[in-house]
Backbone as ProteinMPNN parsed JSONL, in Angstrom:
{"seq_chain_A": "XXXXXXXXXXXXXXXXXXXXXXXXXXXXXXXXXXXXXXXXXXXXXXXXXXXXXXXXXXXXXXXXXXXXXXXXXXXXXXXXXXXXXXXXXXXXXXXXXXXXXXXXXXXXXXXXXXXXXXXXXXXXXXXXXXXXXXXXXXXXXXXXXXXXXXXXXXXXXXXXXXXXXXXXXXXXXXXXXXXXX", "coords_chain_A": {"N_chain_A": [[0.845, -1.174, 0.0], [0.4, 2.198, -0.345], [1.861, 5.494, 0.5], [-0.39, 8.006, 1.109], [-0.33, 10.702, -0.59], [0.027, 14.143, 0.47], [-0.11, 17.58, 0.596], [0.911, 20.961, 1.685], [-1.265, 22.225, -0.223], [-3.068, 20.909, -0.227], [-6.801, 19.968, 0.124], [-8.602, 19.88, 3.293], [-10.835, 17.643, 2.801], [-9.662, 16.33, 0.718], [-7.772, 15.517, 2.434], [-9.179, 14.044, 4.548], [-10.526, 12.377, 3.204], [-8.301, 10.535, 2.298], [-7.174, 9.616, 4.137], [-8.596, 8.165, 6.842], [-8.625, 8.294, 9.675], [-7.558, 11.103, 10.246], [-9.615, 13.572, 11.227], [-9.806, 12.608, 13.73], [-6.867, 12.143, 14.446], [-5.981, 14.885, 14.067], [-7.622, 16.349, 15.832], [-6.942, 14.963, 18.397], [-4.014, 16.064, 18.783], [-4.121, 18.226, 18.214], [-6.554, 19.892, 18.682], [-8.365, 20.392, 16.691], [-10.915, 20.394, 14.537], [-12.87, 19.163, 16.423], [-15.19, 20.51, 16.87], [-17.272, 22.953, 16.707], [-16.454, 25.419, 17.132], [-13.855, 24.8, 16.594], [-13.628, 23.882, 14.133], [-13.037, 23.264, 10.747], [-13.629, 23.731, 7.183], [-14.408, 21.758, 4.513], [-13.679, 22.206, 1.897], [-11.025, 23.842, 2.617], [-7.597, 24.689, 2.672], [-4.351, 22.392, 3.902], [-2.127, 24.079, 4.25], [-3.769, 26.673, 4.953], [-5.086, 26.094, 7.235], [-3.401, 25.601, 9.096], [-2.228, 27.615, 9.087], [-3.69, 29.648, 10.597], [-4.114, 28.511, 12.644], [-1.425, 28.329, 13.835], [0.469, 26.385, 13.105], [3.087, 24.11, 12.365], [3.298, 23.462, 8.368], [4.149, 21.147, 7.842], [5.218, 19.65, 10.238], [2.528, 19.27, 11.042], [1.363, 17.413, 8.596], [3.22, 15.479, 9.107], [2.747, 14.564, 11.502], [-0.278, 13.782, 10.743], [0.547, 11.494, 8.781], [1.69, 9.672, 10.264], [0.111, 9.214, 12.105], [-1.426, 7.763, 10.726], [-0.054, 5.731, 9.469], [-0.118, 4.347, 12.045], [-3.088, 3.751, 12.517], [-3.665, 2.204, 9.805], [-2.364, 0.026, 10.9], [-3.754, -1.277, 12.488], [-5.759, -2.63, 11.094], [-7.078, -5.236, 9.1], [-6.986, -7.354, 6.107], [-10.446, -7.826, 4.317], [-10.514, -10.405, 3.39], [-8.093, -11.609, 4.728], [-9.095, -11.749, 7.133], [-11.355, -13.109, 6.507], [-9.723, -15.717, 6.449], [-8.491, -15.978, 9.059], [-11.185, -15.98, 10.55], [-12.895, -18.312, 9.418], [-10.797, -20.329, 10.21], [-10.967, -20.558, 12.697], [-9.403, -18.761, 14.254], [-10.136, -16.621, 15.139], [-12.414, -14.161, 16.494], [-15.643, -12.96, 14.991], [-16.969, -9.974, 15.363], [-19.6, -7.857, 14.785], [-20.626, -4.775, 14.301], [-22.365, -2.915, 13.742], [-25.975, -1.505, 13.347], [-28.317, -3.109, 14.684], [-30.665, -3.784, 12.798], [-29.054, -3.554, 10.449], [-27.662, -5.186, 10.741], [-29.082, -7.726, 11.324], [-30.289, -7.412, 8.807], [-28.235, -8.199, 6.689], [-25.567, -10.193, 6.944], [-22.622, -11.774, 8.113], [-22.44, -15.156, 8.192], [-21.834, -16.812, 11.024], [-21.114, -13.968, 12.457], [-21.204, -12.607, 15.234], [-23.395, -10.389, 16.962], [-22.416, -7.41, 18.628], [-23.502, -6.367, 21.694], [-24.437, -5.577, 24.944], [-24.103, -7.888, 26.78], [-22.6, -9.483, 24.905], [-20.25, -7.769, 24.977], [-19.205, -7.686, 27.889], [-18.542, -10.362, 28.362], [-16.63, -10.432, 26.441], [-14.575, -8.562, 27.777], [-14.177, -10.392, 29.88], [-12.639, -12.302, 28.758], [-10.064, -13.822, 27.602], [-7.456, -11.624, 27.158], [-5.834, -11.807, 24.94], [-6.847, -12.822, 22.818], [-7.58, -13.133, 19.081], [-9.885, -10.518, 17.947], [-11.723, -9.532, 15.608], [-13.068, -6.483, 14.221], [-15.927, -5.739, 12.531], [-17.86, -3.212, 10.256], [-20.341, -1.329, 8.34], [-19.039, 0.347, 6.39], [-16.185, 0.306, 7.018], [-15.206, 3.038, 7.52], [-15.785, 3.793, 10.448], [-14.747, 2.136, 12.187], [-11.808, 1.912, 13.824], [-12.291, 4.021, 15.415], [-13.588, 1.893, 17.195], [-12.032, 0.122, 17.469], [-9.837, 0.908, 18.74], [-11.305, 1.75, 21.119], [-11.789, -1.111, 22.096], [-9.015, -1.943, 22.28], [-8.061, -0.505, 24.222], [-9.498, -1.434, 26.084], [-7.996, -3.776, 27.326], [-7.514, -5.315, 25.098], [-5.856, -6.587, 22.878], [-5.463, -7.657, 20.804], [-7.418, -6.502, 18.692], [-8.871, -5.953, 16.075], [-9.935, -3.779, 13.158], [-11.783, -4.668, 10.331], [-11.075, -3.755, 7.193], [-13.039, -1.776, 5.441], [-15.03, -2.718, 5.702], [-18.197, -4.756, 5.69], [-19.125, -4.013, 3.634], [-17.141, -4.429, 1.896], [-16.179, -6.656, 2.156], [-18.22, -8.062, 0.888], [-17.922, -7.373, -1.471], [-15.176, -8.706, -1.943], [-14.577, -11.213, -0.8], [-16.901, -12.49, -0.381], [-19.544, -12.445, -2.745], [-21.559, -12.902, -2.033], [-23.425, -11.983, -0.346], [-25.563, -9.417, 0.035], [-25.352, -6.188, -1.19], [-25.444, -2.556, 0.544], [-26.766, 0.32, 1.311], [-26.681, 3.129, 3.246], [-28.755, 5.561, 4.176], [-28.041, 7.608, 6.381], [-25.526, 7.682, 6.041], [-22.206, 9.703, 5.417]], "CA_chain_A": [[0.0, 0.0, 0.0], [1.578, 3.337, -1.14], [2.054, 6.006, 1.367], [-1.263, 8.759, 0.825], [0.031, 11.961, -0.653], [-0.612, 15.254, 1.433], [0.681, 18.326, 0.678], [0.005, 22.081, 2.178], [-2.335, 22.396, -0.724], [-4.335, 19.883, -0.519], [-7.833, 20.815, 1.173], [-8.896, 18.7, 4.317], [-11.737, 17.335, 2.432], [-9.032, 15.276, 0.35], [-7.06, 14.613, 3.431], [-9.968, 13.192, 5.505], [-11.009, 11.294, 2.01], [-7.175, 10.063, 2.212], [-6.752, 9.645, 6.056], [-9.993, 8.224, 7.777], [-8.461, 8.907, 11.291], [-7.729, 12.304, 10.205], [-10.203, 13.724, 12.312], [-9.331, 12.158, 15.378], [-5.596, 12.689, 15.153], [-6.378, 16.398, 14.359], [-8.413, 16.604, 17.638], [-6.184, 14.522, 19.624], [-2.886, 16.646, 18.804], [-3.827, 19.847, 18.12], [-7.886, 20.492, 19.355], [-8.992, 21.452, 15.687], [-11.624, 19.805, 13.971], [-14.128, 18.196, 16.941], [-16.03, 21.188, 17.556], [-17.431, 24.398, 16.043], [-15.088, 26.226, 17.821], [-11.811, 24.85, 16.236], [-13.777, 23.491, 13.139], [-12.419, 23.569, 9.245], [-14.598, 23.587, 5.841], [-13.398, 20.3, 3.216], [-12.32, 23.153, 0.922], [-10.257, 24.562, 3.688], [-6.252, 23.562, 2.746], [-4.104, 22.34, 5.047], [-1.379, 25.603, 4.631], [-4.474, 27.74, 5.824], [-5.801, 25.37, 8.493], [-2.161, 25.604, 10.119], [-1.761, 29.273, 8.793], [-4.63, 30.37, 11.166], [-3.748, 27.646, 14.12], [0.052, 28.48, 13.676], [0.967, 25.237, 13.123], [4.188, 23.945, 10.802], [2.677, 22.36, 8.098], [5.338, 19.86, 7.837], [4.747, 18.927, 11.199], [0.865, 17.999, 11.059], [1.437, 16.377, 7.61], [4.015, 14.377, 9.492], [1.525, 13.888, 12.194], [-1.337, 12.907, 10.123], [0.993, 10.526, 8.362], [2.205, 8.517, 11.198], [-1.193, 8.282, 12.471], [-2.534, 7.027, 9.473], [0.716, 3.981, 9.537], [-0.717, 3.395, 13.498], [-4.371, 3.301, 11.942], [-3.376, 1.049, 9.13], [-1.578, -1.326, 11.091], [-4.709, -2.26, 13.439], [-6.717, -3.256, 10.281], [-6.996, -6.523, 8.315], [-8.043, -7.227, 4.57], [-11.262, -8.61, 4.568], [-9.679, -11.647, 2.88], [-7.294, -12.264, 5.862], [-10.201, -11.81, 7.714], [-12.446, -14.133, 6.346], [-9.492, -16.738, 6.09], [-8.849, -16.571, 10.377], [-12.29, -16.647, 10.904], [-13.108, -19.563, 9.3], [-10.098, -21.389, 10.461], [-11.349, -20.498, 13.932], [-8.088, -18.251, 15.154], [-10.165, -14.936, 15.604], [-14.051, -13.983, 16.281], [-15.98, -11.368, 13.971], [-18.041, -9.291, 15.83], [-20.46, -7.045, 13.932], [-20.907, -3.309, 15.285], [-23.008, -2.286, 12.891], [-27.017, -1.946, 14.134], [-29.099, -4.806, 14.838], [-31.642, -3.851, 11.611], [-28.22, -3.887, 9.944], [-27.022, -7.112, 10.772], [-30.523, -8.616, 10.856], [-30.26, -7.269, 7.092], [-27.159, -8.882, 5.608], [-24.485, -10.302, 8.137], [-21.595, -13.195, 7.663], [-22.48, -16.415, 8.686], [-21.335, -17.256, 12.255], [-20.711, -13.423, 12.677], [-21.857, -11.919, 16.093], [-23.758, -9.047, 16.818], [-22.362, -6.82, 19.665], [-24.411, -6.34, 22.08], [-23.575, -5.458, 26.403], [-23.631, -9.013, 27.139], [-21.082, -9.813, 24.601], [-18.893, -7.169, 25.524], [-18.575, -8.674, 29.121], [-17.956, -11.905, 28.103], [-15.774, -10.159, 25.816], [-13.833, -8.085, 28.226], [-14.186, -10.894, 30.737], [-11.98, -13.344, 28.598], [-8.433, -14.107, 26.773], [-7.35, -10.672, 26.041], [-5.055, -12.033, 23.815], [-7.461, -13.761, 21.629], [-8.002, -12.165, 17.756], [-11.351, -10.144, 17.578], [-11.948, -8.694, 13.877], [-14.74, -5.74, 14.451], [-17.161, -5.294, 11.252], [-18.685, -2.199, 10.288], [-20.526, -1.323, 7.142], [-17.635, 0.443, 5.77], [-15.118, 0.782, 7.591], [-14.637, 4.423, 8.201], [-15.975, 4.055, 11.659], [-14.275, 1.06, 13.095], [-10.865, 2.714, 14.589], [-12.326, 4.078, 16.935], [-13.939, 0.949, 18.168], [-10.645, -0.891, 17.511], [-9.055, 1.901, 19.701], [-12.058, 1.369, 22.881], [-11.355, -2.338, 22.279], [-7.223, -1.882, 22.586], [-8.082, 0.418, 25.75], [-10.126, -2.191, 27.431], [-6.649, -4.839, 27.606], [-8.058, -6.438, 24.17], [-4.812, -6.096, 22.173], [-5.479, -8.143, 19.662], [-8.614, -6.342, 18.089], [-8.476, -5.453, 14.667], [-10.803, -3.781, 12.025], [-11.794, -5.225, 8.918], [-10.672, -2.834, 6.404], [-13.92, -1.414, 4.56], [-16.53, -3.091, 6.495], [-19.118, -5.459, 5.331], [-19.12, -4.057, 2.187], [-15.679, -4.477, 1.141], [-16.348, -8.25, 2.815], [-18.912, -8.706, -0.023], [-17.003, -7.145, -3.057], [-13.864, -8.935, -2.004], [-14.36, -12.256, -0.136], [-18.343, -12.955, -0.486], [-20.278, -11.731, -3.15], [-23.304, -13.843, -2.358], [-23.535, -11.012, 0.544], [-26.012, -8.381, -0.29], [-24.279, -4.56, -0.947], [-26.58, -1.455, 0.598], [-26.159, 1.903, 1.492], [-27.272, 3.552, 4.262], [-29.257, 6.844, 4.274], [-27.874, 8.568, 7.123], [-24.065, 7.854, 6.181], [-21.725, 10.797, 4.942]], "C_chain_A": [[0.895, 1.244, 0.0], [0.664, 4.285, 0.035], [0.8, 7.273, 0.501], [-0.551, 10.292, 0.82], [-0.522, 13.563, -0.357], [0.305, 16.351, 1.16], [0.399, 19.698, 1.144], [-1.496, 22.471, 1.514], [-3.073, 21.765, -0.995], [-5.403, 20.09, 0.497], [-8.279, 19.839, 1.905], [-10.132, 17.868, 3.936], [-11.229, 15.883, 2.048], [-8.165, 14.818, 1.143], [-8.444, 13.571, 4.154], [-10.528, 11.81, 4.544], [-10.081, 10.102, 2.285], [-6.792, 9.35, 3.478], [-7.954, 9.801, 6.92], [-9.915, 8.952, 8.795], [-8.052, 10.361, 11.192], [-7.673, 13.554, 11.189], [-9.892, 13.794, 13.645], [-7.801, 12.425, 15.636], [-5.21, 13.945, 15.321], [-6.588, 16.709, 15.578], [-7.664, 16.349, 18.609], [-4.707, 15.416, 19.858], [-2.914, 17.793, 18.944], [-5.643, 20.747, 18.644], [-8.679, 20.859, 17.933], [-9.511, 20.198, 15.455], [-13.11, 18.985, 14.854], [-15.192, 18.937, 17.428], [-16.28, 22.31, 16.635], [-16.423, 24.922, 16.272], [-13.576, 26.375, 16.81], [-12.488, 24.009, 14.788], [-12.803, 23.604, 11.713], [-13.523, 23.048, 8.489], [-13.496, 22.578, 4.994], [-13.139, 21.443, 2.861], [-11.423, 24.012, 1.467], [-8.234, 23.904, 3.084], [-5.149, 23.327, 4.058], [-2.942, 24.037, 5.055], [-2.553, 26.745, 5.286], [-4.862, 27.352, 6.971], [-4.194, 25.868, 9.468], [-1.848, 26.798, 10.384], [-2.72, 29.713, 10.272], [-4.48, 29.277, 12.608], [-2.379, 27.95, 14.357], [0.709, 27.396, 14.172], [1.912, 24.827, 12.119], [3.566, 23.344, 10.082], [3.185, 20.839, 7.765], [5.393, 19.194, 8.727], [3.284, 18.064, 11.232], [1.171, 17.761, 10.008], [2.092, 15.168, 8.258], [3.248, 13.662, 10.169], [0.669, 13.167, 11.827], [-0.5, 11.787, 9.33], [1.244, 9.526, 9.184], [1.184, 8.381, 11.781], [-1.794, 7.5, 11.579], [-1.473, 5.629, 9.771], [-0.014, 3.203, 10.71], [-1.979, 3.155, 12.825], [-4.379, 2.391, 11.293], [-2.805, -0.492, 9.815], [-2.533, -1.747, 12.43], [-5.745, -2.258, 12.613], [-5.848, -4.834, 10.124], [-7.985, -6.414, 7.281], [-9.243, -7.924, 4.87], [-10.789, -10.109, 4.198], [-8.627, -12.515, 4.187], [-7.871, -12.659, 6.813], [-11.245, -12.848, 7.675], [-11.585, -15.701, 6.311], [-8.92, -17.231, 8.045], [-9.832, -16.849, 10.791], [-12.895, -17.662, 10.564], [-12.183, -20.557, 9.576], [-10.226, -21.034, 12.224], [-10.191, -19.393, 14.805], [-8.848, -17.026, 15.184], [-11.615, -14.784, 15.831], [-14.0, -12.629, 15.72], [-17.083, -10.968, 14.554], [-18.206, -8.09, 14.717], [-20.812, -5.581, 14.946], [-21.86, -2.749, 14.8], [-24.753, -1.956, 13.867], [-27.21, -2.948, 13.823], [-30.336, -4.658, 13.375], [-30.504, -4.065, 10.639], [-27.702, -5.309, 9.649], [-27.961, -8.158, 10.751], [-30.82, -8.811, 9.715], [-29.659, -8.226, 6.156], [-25.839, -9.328, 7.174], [-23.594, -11.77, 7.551], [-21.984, -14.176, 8.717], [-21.627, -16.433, 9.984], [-20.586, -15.718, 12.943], [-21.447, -13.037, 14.318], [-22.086, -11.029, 17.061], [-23.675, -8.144, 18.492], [-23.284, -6.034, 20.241], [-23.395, -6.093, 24.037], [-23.283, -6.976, 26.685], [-22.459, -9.576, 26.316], [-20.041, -8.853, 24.897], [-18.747, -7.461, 26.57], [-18.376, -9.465, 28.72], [-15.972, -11.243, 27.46], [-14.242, -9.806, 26.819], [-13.31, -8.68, 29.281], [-13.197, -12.031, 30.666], [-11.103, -13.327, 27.862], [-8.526, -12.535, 26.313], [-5.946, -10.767, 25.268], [-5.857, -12.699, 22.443], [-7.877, -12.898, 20.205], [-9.551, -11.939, 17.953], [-11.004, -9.406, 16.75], [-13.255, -8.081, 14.39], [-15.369, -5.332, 12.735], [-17.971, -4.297, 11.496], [-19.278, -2.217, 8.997], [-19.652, -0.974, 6.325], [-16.682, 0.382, 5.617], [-14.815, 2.012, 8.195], [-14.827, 4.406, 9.395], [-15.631, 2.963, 12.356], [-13.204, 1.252, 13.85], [-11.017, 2.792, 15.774], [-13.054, 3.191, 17.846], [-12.819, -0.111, 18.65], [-9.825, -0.512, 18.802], [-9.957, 2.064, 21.219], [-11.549, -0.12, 23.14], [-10.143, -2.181, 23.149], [-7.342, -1.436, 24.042], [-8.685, -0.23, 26.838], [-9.239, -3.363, 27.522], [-6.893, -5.157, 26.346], [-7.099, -6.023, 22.859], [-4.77, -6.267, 20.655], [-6.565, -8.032, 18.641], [-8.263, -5.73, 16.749], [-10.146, -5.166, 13.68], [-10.737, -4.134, 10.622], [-11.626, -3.843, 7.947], [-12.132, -3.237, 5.63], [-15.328, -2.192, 4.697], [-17.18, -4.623, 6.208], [-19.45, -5.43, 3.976], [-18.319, -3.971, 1.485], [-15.858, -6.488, 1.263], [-17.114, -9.01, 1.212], [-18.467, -8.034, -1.387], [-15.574, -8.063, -3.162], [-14.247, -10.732, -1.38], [-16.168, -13.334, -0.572], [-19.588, -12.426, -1.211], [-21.722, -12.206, -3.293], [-24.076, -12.62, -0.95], [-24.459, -9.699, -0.367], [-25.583, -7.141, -0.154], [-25.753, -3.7, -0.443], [-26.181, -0.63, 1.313], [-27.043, 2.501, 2.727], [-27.6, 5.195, 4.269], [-28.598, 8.255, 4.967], [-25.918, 8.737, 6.699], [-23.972, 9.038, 5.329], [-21.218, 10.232, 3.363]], "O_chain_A": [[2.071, 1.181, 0.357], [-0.496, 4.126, 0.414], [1.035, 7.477, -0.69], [-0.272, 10.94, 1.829], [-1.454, 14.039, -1.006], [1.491, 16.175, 1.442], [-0.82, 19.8, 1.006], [-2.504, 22.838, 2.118], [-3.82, 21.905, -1.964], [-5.074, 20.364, 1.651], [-8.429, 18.772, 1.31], [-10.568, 17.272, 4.921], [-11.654, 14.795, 2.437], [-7.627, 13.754, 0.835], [-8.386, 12.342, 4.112], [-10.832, 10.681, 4.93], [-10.519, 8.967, 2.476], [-5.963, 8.44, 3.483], [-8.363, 10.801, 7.511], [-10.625, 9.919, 9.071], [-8.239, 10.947, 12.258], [-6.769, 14.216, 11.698], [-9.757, 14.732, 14.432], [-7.403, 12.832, 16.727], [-4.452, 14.35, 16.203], [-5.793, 17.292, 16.316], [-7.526, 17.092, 19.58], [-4.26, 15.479, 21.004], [-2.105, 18.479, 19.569], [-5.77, 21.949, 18.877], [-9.636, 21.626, 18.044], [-9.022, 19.141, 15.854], [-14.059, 18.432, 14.297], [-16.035, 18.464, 18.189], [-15.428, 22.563, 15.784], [-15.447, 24.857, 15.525], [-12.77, 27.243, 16.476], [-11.583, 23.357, 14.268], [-11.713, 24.151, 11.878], [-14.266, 22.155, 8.896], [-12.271, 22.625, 4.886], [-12.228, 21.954, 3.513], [-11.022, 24.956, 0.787], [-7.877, 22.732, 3.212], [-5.174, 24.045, 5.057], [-3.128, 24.933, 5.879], [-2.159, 27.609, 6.07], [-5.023, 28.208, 7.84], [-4.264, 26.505, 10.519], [-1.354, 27.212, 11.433], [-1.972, 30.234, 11.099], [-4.974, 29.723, 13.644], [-2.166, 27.717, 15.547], [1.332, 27.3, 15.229], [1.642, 25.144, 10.961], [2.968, 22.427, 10.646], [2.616, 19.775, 7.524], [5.609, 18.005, 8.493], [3.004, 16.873, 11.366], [2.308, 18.008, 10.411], [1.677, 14.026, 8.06], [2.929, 12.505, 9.892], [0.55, 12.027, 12.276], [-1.27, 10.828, 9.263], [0.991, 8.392, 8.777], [1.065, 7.225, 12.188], [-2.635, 6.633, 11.814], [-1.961, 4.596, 10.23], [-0.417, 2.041, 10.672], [-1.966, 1.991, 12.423], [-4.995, 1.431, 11.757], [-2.835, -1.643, 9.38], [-2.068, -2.474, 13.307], [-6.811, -1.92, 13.128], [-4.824, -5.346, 10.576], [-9.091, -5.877, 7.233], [-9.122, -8.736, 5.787], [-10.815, -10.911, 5.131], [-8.535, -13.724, 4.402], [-7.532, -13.657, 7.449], [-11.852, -13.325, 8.634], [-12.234, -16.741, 6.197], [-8.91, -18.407, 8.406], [-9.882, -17.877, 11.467], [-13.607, -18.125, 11.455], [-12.519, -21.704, 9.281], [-9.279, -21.435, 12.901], [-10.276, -19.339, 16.031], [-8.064, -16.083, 15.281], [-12.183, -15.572, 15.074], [-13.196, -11.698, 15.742], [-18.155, -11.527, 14.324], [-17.339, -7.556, 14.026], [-21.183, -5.563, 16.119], [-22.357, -1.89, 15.528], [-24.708, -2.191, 15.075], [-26.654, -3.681, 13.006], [-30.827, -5.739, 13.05], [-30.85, -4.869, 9.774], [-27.475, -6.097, 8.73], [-27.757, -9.275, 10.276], [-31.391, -9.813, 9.284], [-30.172, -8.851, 5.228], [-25.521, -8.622, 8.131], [-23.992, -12.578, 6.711], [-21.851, -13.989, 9.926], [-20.516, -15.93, 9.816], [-19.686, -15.868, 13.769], [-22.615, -13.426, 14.298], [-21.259, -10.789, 17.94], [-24.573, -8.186, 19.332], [-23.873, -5.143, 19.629], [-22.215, -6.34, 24.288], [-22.092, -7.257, 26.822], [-21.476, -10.07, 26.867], [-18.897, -9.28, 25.059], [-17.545, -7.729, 26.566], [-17.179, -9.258, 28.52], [-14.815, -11.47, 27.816], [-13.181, -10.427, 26.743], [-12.337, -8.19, 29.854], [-12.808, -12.676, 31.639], [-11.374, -12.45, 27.042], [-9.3, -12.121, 25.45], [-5.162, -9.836, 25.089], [-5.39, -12.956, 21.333], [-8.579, -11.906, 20.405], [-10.356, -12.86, 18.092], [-10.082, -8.607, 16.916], [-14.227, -8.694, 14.832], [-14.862, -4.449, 12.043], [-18.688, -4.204, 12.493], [-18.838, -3.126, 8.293], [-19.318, -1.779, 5.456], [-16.071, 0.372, 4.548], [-14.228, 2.079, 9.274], [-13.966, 5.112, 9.92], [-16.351, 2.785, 13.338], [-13.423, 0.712, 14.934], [-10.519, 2.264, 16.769], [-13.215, 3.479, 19.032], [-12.705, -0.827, 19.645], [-9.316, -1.266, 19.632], [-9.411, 2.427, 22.261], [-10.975, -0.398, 24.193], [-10.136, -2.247, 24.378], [-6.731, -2.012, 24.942], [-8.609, 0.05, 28.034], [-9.938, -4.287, 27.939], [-5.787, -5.671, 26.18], [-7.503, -5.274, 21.969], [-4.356, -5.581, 19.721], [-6.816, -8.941, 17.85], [-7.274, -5.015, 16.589], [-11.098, -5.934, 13.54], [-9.778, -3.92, 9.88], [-12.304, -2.874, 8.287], [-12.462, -4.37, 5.278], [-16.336, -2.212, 3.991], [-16.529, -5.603, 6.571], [-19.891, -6.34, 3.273], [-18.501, -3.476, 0.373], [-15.606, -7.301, 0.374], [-16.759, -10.029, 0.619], [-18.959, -8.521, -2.404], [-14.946, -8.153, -4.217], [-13.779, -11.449, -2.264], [-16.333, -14.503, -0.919], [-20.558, -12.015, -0.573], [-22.617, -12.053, -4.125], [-25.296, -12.611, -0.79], [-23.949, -9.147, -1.343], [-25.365, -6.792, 1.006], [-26.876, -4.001, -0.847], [-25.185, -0.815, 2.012], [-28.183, 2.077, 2.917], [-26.671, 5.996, 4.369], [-28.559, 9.403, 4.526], [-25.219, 9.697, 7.021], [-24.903, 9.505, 4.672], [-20.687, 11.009, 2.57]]}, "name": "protein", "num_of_chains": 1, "seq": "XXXXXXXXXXXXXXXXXXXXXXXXXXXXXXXXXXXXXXXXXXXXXXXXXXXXXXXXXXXXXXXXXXXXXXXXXXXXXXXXXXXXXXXXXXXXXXXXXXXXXXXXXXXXXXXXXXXXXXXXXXXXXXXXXXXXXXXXXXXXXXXXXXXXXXXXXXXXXXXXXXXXXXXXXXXXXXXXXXXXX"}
């Protein structure tokens, strides 16, 4: 996978396109982006976002780059994904909703819920859990509550449920969801 090119002029629209976690490493480093307050517009670039925070932009590029390697490297392809879970070395919990996963879901996947997260948090936290979302974009930060509750070995499926069924299972129904961005 080839390193996502970012440069002052590129507007945070095509970084956040480029760099799911983005967002969150924005917020977490520097306070911009999780609030009105310290907001930015997609056609905003990053030389003005920094210009007006007085930030280097060589620094947050750097930043957002090395978060994006940590982000990347607590996924898995769906493919790798679908080839521990059926050889039993990992469980695939589903995050998605329950009309979601009631919808379309992988065989022997299952659907988080409070009682499985005790069990969950209650047992081997060394054991592989793969989390499923519809897309992906929003699994991180469940990967990243997982990691924080001992559960080291949690990993998101790169591109959800519907990368699952373009790539691994196309007997899987594709569908879109209204409210997503």
């Amino acid at each position: 996978m080839t390193e996502p090119q970012i440069t002052p002029e590129s507007t945070m629209g095509a970084v956040l396109e480029a760099l799911p976690g983005a967002r969150r490493a924005l917020f977490a480093r520097y306070h911009l982006g999780g609030c009105q307050s310290c907001a930015f517009a997609n056609d905003e670039t990053v030389a003005a976002l920094c210009e007006r925070s007085e930030i280097d932009p060589a620094e947050m590029i750097a930043h957002l780059l090395d978060s994006h390697a940590h982000d990347q490297a607590m996924l898995v392809s769906p493919a790798e994904a679908k080839r521990r879970f059926a050889a039993g070395e990992a469980r695939l919990i589903d995050i998605r909703t329950r009309e979601e996963h009631e919808a379309v879901a992988v065989a022997g996947s299952e659907f988080f819920t409070q009682d499985l997260q005790q069990q969950l948090f209650a047992g081997d936290p060394a054991a592989a859990i793969f989390l499923l979302d519809h897309t992906g974009r929003n699994v991180l930060d469940m990967v990243a509550w997982f990691r924080g509750h001992g559960l080291k070995e949690t990993y998101g499926v790169t591109g959800g449920i519907d990368a699952w069924s373009k790539e691994v299972d196309p007997s899987l129904p594709r569908y879109r969801v209204e409210m997503e961005g």
